[in-house]
py3Dmol code that shows the C-alpha trace and the ligand (Angstrom):
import py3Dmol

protein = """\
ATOM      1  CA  UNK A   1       9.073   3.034  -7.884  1.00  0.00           C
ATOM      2  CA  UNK A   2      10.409  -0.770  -7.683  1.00  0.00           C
ATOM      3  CA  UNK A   3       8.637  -2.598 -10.976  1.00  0.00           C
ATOM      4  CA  UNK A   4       7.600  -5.730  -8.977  1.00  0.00           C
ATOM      5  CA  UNK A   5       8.357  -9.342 -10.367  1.00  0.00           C
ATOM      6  CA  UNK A   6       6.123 -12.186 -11.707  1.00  0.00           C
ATOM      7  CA  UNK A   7       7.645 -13.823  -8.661  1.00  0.00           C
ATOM      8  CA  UNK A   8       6.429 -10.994  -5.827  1.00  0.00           C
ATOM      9  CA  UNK A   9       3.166 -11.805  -6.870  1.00  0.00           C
ATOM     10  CA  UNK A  10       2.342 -15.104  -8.664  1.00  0.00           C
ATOM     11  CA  UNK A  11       0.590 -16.904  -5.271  1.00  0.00           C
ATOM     12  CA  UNK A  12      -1.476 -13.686  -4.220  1.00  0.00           C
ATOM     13  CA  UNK A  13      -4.688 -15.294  -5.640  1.00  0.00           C
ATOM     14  CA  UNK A  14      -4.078 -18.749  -3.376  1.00  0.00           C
ATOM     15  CA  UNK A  15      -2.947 -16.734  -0.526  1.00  0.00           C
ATOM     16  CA  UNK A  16      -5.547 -14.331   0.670  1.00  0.00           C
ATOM     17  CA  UNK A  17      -7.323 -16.020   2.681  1.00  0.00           C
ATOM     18  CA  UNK A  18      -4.422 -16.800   5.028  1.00  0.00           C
ATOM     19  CA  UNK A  19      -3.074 -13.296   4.214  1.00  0.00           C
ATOM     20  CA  UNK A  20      -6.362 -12.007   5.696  1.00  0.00           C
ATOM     21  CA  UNK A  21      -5.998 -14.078   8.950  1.00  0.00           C
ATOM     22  CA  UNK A  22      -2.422 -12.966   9.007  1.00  0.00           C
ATOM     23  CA  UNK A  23      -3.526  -8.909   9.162  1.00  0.00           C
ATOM     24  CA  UNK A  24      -6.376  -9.876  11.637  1.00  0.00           C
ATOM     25  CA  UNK A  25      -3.868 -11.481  13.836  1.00  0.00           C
ATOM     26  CA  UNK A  26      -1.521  -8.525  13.351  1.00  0.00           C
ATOM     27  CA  UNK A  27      -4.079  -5.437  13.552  1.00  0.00           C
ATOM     28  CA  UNK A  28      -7.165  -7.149  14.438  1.00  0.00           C
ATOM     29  CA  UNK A  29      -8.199  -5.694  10.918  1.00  0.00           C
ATOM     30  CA  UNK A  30      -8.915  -7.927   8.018  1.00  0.00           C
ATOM     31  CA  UNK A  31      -7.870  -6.350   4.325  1.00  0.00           C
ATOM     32  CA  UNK A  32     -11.503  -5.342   3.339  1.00  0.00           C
ATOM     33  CA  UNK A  33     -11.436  -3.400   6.755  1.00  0.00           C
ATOM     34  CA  UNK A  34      -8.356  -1.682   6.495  1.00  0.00           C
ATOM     35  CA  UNK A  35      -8.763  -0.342   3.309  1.00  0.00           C
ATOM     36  CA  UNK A  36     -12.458   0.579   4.607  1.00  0.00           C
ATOM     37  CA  UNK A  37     -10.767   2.853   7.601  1.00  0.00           C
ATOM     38  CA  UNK A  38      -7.633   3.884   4.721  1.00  0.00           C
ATOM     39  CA  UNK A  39     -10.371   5.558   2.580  1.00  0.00           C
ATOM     40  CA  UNK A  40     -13.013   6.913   4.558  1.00  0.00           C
ATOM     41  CA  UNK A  41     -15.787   4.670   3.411  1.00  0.00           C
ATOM     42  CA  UNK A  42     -17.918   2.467   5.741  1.00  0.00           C
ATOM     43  CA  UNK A  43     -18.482  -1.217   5.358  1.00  0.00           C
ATOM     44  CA  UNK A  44     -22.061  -1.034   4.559  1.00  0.00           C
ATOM     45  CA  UNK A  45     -20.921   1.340   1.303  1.00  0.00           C
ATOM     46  CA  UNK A  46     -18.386  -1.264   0.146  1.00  0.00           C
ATOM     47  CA  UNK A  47     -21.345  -3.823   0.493  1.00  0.00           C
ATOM     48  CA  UNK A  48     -23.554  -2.045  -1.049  1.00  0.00           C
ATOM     49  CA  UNK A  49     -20.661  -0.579  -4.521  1.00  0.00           C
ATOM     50  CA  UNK A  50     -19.688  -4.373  -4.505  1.00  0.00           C
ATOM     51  CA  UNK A  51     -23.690  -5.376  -5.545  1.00  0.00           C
ATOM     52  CA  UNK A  52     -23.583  -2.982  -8.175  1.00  0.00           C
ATOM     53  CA  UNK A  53     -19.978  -2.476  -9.842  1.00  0.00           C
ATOM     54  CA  UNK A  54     -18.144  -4.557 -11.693  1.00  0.00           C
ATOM     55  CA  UNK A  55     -13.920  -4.489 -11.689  1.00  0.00           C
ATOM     56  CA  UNK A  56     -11.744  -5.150 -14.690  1.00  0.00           C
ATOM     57  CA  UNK A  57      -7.940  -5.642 -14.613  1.00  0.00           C
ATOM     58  CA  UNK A  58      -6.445  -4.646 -17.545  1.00  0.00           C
ATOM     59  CA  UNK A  59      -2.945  -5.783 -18.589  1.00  0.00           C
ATOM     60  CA  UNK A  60      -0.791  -3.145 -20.286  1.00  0.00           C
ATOM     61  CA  UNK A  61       2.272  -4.339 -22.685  1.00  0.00           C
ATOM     62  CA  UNK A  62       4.062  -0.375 -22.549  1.00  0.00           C
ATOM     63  CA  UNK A  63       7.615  -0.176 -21.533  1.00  0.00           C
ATOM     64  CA  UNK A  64       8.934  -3.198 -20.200  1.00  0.00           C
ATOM     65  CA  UNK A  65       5.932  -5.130 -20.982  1.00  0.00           C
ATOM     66  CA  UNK A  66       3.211  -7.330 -19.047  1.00  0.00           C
ATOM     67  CA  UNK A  67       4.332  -8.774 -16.032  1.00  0.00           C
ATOM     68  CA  UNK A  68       2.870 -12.550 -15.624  1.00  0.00           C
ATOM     69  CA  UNK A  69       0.379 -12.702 -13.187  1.00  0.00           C
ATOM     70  CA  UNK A  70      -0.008  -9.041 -12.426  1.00  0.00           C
ATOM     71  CA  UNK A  71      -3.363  -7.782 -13.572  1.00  0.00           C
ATOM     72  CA  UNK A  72      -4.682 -11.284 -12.518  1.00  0.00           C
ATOM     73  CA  UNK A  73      -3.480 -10.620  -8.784  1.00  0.00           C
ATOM     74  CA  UNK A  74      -5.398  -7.471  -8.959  1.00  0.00           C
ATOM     75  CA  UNK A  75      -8.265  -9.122  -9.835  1.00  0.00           C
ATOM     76  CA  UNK A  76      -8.410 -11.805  -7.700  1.00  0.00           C
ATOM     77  CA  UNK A  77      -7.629  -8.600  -4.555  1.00  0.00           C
ATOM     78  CA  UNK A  78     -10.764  -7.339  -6.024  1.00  0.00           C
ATOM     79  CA  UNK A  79     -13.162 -10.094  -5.975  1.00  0.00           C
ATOM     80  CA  UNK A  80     -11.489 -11.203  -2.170  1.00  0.00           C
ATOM     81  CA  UNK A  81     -12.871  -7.746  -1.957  1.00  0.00           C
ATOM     82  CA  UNK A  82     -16.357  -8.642  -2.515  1.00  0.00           C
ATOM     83  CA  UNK A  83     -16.292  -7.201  -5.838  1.00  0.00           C
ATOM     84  CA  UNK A  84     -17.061  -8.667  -9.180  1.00  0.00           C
ATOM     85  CA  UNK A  85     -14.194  -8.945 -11.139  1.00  0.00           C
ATOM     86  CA  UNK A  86     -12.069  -9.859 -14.482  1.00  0.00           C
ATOM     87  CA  UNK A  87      -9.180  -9.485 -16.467  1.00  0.00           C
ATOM     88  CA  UNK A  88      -9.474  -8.324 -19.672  1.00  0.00           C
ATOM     89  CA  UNK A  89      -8.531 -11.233 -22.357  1.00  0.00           C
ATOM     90  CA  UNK A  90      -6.986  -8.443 -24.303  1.00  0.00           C
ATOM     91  CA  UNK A  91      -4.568  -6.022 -23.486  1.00  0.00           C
ATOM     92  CA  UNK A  92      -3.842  -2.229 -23.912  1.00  0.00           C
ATOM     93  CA  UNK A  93      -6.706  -0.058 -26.064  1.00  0.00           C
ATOM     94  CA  UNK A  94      -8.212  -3.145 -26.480  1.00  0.00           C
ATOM     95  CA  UNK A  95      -8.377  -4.485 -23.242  1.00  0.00           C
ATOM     96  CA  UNK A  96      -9.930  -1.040 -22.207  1.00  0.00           C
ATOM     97  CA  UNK A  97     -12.491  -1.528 -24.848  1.00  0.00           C
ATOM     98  CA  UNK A  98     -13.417  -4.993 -23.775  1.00  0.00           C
ATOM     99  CA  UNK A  99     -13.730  -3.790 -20.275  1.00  0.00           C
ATOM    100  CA  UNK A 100     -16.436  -1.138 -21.180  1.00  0.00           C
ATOM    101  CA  UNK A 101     -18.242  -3.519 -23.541  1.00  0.00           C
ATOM    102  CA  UNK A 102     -18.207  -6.046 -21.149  1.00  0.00           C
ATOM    103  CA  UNK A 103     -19.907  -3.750 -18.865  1.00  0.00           C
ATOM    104  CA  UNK A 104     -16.849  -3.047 -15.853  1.00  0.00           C
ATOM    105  CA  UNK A 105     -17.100   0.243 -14.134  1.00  0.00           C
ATOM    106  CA  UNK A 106     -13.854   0.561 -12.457  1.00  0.00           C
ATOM    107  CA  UNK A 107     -10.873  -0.580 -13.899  1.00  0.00           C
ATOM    108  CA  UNK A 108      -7.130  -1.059 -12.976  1.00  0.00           C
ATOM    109  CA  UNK A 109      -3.873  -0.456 -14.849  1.00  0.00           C
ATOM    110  CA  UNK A 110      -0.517   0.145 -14.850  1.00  0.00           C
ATOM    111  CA  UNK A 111       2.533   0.873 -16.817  1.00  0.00           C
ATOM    112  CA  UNK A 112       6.567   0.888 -15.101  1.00  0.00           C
ATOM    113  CA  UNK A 113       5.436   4.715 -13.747  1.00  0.00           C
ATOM    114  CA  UNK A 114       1.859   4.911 -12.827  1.00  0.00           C
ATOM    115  CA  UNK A 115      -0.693   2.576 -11.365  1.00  0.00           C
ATOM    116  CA  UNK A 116      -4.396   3.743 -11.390  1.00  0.00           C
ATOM    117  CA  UNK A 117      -7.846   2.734 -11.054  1.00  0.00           C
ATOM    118  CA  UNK A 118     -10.669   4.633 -12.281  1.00  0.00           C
ATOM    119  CA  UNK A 119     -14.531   4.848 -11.671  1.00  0.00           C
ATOM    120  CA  UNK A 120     -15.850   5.414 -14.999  1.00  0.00           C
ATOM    121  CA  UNK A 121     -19.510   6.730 -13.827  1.00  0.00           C
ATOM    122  CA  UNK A 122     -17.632   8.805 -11.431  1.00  0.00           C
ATOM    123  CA  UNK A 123     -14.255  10.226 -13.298  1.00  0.00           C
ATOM    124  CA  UNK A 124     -12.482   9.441 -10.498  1.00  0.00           C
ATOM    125  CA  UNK A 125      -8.835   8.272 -10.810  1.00  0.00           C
ATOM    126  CA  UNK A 126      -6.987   6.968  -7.442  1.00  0.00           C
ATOM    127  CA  UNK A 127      -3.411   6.310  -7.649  1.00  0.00           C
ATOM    128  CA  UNK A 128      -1.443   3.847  -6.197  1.00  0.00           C
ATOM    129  CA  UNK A 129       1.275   5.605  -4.070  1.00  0.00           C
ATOM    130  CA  UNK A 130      -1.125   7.465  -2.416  1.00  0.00           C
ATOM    131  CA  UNK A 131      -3.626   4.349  -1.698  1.00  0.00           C
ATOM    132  CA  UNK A 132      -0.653   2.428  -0.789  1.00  0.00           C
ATOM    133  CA  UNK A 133       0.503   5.260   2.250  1.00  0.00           C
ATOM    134  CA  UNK A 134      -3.041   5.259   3.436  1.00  0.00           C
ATOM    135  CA  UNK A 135      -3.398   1.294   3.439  1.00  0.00           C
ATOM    136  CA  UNK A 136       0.028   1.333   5.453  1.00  0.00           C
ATOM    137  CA  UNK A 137      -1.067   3.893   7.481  1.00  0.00           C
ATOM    138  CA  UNK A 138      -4.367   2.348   8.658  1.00  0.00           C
ATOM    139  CA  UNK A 139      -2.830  -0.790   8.862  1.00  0.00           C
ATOM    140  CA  UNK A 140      -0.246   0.797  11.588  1.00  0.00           C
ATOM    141  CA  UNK A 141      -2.813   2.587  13.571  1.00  0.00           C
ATOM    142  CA  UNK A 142      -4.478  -0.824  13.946  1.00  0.00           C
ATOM    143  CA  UNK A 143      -1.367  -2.410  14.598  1.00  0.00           C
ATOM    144  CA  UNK A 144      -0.087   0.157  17.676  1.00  0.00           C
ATOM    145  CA  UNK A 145      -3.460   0.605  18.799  1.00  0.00           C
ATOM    146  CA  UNK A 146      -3.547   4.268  18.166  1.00  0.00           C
ATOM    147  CA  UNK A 147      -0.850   6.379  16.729  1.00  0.00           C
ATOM    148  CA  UNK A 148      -2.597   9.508  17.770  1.00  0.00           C
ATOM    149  CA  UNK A 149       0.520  11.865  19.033  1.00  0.00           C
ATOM    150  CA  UNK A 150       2.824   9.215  18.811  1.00  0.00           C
ATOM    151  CA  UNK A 151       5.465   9.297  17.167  1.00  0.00           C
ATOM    152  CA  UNK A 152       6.507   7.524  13.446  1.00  0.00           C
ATOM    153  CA  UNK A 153       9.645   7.456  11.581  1.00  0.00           C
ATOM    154  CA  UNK A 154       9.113   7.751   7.358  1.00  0.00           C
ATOM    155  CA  UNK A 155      12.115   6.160   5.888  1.00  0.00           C
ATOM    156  CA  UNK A 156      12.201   7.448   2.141  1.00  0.00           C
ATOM    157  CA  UNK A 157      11.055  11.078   1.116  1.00  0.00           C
ATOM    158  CA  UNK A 158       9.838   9.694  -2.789  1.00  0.00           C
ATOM    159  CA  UNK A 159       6.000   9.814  -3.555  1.00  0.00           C
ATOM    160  CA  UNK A 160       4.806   6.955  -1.194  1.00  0.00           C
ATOM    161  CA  UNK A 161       6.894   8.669   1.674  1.00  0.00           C
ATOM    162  CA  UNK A 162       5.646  11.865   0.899  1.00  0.00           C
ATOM    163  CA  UNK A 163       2.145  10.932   1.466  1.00  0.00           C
ATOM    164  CA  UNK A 164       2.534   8.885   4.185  1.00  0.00           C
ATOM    165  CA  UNK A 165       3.475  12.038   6.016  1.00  0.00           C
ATOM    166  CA  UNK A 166       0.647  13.365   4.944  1.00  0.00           C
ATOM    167  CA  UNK A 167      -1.614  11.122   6.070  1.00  0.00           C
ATOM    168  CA  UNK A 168       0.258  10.362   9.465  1.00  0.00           C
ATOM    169  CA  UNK A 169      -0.525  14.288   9.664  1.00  0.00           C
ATOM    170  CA  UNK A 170      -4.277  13.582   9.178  1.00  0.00           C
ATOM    171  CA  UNK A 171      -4.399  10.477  11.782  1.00  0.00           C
ATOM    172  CA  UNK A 172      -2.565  13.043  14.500  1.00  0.00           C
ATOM    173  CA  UNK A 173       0.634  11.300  14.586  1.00  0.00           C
ATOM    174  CA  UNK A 174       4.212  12.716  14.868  1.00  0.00           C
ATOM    175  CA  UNK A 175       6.237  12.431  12.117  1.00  0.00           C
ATOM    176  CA  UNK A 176       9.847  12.087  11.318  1.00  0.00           C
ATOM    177  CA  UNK A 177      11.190  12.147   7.798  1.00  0.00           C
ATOM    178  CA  UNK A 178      14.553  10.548   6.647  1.00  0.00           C
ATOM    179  CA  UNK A 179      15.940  10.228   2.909  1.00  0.00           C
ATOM    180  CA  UNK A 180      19.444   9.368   1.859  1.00  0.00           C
ATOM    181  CA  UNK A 181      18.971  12.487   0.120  1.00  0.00           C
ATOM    182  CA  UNK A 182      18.874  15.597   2.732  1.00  0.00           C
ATOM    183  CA  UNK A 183      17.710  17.694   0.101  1.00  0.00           C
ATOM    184  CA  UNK A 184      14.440  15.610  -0.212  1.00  0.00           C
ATOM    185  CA  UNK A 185      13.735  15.132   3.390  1.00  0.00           C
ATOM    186  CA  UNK A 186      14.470  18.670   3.962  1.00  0.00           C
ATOM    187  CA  UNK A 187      11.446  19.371   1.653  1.00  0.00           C
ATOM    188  CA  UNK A 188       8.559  17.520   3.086  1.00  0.00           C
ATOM    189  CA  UNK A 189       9.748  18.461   6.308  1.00  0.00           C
ATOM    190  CA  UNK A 190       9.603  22.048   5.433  1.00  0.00           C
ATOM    191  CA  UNK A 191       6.130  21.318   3.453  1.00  0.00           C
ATOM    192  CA  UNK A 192       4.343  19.646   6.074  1.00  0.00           C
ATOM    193  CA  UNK A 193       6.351  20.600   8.681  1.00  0.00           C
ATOM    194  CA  UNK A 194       7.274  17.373  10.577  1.00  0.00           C
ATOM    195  CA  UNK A 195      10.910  16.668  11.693  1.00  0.00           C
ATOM    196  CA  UNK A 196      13.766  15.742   9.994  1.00  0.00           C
ATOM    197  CA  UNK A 197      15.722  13.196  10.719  1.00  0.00           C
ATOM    198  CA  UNK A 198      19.773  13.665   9.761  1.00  0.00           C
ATOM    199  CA  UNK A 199      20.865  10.155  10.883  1.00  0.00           C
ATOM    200  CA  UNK A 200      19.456   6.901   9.732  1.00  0.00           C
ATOM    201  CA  UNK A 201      20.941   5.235  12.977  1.00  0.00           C
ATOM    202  CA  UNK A 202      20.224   7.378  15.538  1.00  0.00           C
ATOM    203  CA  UNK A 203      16.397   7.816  14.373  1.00  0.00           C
ATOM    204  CA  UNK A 204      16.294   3.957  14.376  1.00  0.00           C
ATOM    205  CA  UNK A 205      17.224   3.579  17.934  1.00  0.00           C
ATOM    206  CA  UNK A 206      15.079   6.199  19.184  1.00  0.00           C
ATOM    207  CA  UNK A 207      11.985   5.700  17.235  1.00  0.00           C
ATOM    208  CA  UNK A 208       9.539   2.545  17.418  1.00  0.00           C
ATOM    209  CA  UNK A 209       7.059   2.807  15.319  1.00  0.00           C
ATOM    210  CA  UNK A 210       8.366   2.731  11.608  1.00  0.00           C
ATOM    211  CA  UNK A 211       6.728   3.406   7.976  1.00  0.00           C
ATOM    212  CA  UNK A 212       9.438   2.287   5.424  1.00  0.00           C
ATOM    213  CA  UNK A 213       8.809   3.139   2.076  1.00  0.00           C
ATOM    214  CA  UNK A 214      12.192   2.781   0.779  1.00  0.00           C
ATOM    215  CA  UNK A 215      13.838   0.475  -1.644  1.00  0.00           C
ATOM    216  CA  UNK A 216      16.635   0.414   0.314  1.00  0.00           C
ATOM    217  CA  UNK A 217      17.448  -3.429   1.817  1.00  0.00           C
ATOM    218  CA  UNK A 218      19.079  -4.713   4.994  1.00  0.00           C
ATOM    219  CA  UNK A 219      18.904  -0.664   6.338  1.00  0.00           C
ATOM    220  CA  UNK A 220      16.803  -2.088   9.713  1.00  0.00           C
ATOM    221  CA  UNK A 221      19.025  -4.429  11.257  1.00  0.00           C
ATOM    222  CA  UNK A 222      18.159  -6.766  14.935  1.00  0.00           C
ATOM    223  CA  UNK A 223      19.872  -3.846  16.784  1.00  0.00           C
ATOM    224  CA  UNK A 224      17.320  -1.817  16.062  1.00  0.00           C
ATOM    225  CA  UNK A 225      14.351  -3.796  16.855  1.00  0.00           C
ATOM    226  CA  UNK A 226      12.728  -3.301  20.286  1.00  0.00           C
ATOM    227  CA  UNK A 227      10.349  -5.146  22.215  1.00  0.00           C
ATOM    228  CA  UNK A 228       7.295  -3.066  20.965  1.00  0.00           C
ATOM    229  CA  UNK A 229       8.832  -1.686  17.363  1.00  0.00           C
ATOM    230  CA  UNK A 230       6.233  -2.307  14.700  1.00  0.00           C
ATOM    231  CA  UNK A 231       7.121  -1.434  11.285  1.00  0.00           C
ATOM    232  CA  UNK A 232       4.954  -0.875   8.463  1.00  0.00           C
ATOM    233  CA  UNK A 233       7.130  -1.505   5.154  1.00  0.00           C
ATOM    234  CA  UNK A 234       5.952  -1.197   1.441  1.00  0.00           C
ATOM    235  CA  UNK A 235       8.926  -0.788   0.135  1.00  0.00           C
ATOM    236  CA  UNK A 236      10.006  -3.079  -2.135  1.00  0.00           C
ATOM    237  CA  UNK A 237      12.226  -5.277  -1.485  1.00  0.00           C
ATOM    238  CA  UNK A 238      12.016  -5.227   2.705  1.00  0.00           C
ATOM    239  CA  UNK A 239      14.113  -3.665   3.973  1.00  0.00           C
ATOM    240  CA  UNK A 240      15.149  -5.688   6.964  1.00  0.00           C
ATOM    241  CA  UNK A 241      17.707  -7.956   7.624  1.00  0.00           C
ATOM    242  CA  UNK A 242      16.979 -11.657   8.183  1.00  0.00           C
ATOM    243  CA  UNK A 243      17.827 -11.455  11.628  1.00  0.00           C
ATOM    244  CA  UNK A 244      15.574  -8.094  12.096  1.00  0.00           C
ATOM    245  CA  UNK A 245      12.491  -9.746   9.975  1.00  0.00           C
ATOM    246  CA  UNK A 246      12.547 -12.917  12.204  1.00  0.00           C
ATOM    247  CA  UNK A 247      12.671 -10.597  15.404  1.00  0.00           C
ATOM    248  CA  UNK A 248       9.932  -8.131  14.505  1.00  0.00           C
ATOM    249  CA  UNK A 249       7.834 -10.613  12.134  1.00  0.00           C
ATOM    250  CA  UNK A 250       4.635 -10.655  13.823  1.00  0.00           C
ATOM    251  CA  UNK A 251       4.465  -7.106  14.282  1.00  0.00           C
ATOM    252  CA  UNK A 252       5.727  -6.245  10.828  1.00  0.00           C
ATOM    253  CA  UNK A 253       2.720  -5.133   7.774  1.00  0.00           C
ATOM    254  CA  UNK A 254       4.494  -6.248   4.562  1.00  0.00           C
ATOM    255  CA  UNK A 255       3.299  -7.145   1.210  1.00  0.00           C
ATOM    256  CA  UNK A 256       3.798  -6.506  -2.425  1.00  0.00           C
ATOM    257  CA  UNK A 257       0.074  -5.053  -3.559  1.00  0.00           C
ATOM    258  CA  UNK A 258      -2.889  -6.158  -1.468  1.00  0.00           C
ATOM    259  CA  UNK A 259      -3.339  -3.703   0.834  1.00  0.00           C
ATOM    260  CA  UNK A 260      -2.377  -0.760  -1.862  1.00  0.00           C
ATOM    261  CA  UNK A 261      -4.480  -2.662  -4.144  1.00  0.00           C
ATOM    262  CA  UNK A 262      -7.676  -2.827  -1.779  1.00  0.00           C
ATOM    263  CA  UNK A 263      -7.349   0.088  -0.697  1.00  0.00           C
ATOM    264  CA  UNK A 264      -7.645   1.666  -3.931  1.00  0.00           C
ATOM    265  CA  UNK A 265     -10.983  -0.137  -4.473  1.00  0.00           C
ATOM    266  CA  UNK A 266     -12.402   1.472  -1.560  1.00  0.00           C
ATOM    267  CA  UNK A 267     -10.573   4.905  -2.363  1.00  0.00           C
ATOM    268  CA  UNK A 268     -12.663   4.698  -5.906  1.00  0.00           C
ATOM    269  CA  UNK A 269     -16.116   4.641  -3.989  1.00  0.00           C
ATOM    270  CA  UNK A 270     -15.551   8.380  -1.477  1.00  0.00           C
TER     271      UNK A 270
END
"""
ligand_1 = """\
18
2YJ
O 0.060 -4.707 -16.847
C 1.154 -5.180 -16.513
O 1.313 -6.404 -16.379
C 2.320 -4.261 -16.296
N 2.287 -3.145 -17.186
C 2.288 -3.890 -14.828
C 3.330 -2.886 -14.372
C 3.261 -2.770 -12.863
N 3.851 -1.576 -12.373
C 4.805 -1.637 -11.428
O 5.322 -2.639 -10.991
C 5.137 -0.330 -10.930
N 6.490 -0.001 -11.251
C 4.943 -0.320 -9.430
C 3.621 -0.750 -8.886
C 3.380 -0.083 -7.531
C 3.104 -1.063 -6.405
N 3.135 -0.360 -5.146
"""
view = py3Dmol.view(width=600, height=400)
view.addModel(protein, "pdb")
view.setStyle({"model": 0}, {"cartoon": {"style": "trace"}})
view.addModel(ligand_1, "xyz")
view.setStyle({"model": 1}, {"stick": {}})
view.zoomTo()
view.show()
């Protein structure tokens, strides 16, 4: 998992509003929406949780330590959300504590491995890998219009990949599954029995609808965008060339948390 930079996400807050009009012009979809259809929960029960629940962000100094601006672009997902919302002044044990005294009842964390948010009333802990395939997902069925028996092309077999298969599975899609490791790709192929893709290049030119959630860059280059290719990509960084990303940019679903982030919002509330 790619530990993101202070840079990746220091203008989230100032940015969602045109971030939202972005998706909507992209998937007809705002954010709030597609996490709605990611998670299974309606729009009147995200009205409804956002009344009563309040969010905290928590910043956690483990491992390589707080990244600046980090827990605050959570929050500020959250409350574009609808929800209520904080960040803890304190960090760590503490900042957990002040988040329960201060009355949150989900709250968001992460270290350099794991990113979670829990419901405390509801012990229920949704992680980010498998939010952030589900976002992706829904955000691609919006995007194509359907992806019902259609089929998509999973670059990267590591926990994000994994799940997107699985959830491509669930939406009726047809997936492919490449990793740089064959070993890998052989697996999930064999475990949710989807195809496996040997060669990178080939699979590019013959597939148009694309979920990349590798870290690889510059691996989709202009030659293999066509006129209705339409990539979903949370890896981190993208991993298009300059020349792909200004071919394919307005059907391209690419950001650095909000979409894994709201979606885990609305995965806390099933
Ligand atoms: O609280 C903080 O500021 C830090 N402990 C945050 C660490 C954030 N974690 C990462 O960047 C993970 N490696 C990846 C997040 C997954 C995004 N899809």
């Amino acid at each position: 998992m790619t530990r993101l930079t202070s840079e990746d996400i220091t203008n989230i807050p100032q940015t969602l509003d045109q971030y939202d009009l972005e998706l909507k012009h992209k998937t007809g979809c705002t954010l709030r929406e597609i996490a709605c259809m990611a998670a299974s929960v309606s729009e009147n029960k995200l009205s409804s949780a956002s009344a009563n629940l309040k969010v905290a962000a928590i910043p956690i100094s483990s491992g390589q330590g707080i990244i600046p601006h980090f827990a605050q672009a959570v929050q500020a997902i959250t409350h574009h959300i609808g929800f209520s919302s904080f960040t803890t002044d304190s960090y760590d044990i503490a900042g957990l504590a002040e988040a329960v005294n201060r009355k949150a009842q989900i709250i968001f964390l992460a270290d350099d491995s794991s990113f979670v948010a829990v419901n405390l009333p509801h012990m229920l802990v949704v992680d980010n890998n498998e939010a952030t395939a589900r976002g992706y997902v829904a955000a691609l069925e919006s995007m194509a219009r359907g992806i019902r028996n259609r089929q998509v092309l999973v670059i990267g077999a590591g926990k994000v990949g994994t799940q997107a298969i699985r959830t491509l599975k669930e939406w009726g899609a047809r997936a492919g599954i490449f990793d740089i490791n064959a070993e890998k790709a052989e697996m999930v192929a064999k475990e949710y029995g989807v195809t496996k893709e040997d060669d990178l290049e080939q699979a590019l030119q013959h597939y148009s609808l694309l979920f990349d959630a590798s870290p690889a860059s510059e691996i989709i280059q202009a030659k293999h965008i066509k006129s209705d290719t339409m990539i979903a990509a949370c890896g981190i960084p993208l991993g298009l060339t300059a020349q792909a990303y200004s071919l394919v940019k307005d059907r391209l679903i690419h950001d650095p948390l909000q979409i894994g982030v709201a979606t885990m919002l609305a995965m806390t509330l099933r």
